[in-house]
Backbone as a ProteinNet text record, in pm:
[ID]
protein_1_A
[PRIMARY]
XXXXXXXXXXXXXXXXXXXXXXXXXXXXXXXXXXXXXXXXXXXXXXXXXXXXXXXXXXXXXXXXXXXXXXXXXX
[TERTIARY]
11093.2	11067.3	11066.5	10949.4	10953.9	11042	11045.9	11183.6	11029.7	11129.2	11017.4	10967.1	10900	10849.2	10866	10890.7	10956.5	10799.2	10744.5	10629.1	10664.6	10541.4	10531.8	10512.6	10474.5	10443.6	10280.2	10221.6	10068.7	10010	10144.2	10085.9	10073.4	10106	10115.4	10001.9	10007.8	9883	9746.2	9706.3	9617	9594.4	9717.6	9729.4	9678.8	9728.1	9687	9535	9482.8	9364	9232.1	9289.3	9235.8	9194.3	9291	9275	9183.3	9152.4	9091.4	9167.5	9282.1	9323.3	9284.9	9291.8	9228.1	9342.7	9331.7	9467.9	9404.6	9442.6	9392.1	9438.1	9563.4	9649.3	9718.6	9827.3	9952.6	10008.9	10167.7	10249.4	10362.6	10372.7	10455.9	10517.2	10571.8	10573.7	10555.3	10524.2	10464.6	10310.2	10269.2	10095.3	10081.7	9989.5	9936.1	9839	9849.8	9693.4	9671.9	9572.7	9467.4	9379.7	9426.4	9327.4	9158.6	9093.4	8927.2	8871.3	8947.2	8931	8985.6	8933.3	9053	9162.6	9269.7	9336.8	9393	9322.4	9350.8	9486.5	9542	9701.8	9744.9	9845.2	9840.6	9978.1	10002.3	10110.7	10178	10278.4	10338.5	10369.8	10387.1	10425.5	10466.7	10614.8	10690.9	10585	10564.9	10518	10676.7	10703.5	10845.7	10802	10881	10845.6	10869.5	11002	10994.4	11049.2	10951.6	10959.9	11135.3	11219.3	11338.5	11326.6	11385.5	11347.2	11326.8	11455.1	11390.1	11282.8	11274.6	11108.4	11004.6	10988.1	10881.8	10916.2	10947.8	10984.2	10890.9	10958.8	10943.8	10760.5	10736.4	10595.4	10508.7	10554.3	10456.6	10455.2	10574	10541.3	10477	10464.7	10357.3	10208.2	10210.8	10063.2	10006.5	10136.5	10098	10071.5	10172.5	10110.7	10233.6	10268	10345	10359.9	10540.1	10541.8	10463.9	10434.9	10354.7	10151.8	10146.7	9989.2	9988.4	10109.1	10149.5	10139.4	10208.3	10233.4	10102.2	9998.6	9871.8	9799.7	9796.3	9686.5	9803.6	9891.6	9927.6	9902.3
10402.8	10282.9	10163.5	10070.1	9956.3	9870.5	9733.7	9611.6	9539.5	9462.3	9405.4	9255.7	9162.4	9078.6	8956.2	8889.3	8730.2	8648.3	8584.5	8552.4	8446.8	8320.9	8190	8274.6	8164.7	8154	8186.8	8075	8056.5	8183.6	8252.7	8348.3	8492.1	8505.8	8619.2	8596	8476.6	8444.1	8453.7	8458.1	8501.8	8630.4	8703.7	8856.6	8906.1	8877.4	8879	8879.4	8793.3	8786.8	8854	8924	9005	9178.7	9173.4	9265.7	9231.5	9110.2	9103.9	8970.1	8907.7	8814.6	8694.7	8569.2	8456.1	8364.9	8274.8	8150.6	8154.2	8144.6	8061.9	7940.9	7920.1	7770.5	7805.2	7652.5	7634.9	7586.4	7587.6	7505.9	7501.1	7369.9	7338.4	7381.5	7458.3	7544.1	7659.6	7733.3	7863.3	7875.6	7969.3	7946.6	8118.6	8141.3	8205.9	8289.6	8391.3	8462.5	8602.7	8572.6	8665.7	8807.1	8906	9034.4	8977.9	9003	9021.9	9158.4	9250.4	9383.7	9478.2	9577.7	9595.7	9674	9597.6	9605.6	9507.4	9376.9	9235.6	9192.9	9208.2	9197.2	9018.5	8945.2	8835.2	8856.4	8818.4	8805.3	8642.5	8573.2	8494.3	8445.4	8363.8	8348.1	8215.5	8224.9	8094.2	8044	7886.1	7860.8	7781.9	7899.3	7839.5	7840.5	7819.8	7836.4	7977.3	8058.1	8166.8	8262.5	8353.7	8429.2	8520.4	8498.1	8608.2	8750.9	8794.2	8992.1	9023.3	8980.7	9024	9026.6	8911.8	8853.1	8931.1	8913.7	8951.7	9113.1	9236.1	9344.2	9354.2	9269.9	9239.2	9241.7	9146.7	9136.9	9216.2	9259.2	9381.2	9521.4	9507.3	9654.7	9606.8	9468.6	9415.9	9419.1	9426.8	9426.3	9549.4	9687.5	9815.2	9854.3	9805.4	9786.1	9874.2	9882.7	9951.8	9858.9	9849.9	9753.5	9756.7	9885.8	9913.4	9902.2	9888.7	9801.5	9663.3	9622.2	9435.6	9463.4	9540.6	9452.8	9465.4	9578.2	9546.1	9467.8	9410	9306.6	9189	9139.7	9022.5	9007.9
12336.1	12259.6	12354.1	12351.7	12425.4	12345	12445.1	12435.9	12343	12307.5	12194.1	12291.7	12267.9	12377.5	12330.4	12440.3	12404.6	12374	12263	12224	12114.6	12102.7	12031.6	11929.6	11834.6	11691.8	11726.3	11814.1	11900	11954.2	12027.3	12083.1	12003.3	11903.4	11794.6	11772.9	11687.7	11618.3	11653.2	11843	11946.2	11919.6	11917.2	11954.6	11833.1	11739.9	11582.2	11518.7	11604.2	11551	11679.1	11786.2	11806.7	11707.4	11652.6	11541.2	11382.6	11348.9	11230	11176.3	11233.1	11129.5	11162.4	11061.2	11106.1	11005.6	11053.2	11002.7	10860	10789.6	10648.3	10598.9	10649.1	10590.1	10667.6	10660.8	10734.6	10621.5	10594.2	10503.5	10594.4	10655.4	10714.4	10848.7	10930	11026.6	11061.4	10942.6	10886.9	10895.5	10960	10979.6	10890.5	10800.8	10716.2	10741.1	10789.1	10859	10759.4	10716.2	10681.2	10712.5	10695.1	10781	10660.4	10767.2	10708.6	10646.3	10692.9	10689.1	10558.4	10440.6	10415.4	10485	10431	10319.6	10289.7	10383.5	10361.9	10317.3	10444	10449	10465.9	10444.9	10476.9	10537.5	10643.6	10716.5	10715.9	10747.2	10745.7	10887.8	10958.1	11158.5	11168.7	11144.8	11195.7	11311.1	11316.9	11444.9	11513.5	11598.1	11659.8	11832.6	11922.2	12041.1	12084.7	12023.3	12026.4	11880.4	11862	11791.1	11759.1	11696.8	11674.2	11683.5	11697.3	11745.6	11617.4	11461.5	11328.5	11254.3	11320.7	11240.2	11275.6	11396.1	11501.2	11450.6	11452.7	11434.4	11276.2	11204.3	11035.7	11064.1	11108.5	11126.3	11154.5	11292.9	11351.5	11243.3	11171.1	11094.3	10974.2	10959.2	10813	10845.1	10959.7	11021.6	11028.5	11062.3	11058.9	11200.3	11319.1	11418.6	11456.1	11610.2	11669.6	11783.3	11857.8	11951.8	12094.9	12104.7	12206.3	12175.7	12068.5	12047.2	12025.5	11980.4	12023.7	12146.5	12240.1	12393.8	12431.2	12407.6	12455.8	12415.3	12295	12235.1	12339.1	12339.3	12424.8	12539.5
[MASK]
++++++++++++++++++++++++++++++++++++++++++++++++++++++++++++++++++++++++++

């Protein structure tokens, strides 16, 4: 199992939308991204400077991803 990776709010959101997602809104420090694809997932991404290991973990498995296809899309 890889270490999970120290990453923005900005830089998810890069990595993120190499796969299909695209911002749709922001509410407040929270940026809102959209898959285009189905199963048109909407994910949630604190925009912080750095991402928490819970969150970030929380996320990548809402996306359906694995930490080792995050570290390559980053």
């Amino acid at each position: 199992m890889s270490r999970l990776p120290v990453v923005s709010g900005q830089g998810l959101c890069k990595a993120l939308q190499k796969i299909g997602y695209s911002m749709d809104h922001q509410t407040g420090s929270h940026i809102i991204l959209r898959n285009q694809d189905p199963p048109y997932r909407r994910l949630t991404v604190p925009n912080h400077k750095e991402i928490s290991k819970g969150t970030l973990r929380a996320i990548i498995r809402q996306a359906g991803l694995t930490v080792e296809e995050l570290i390559d899309l980053i």
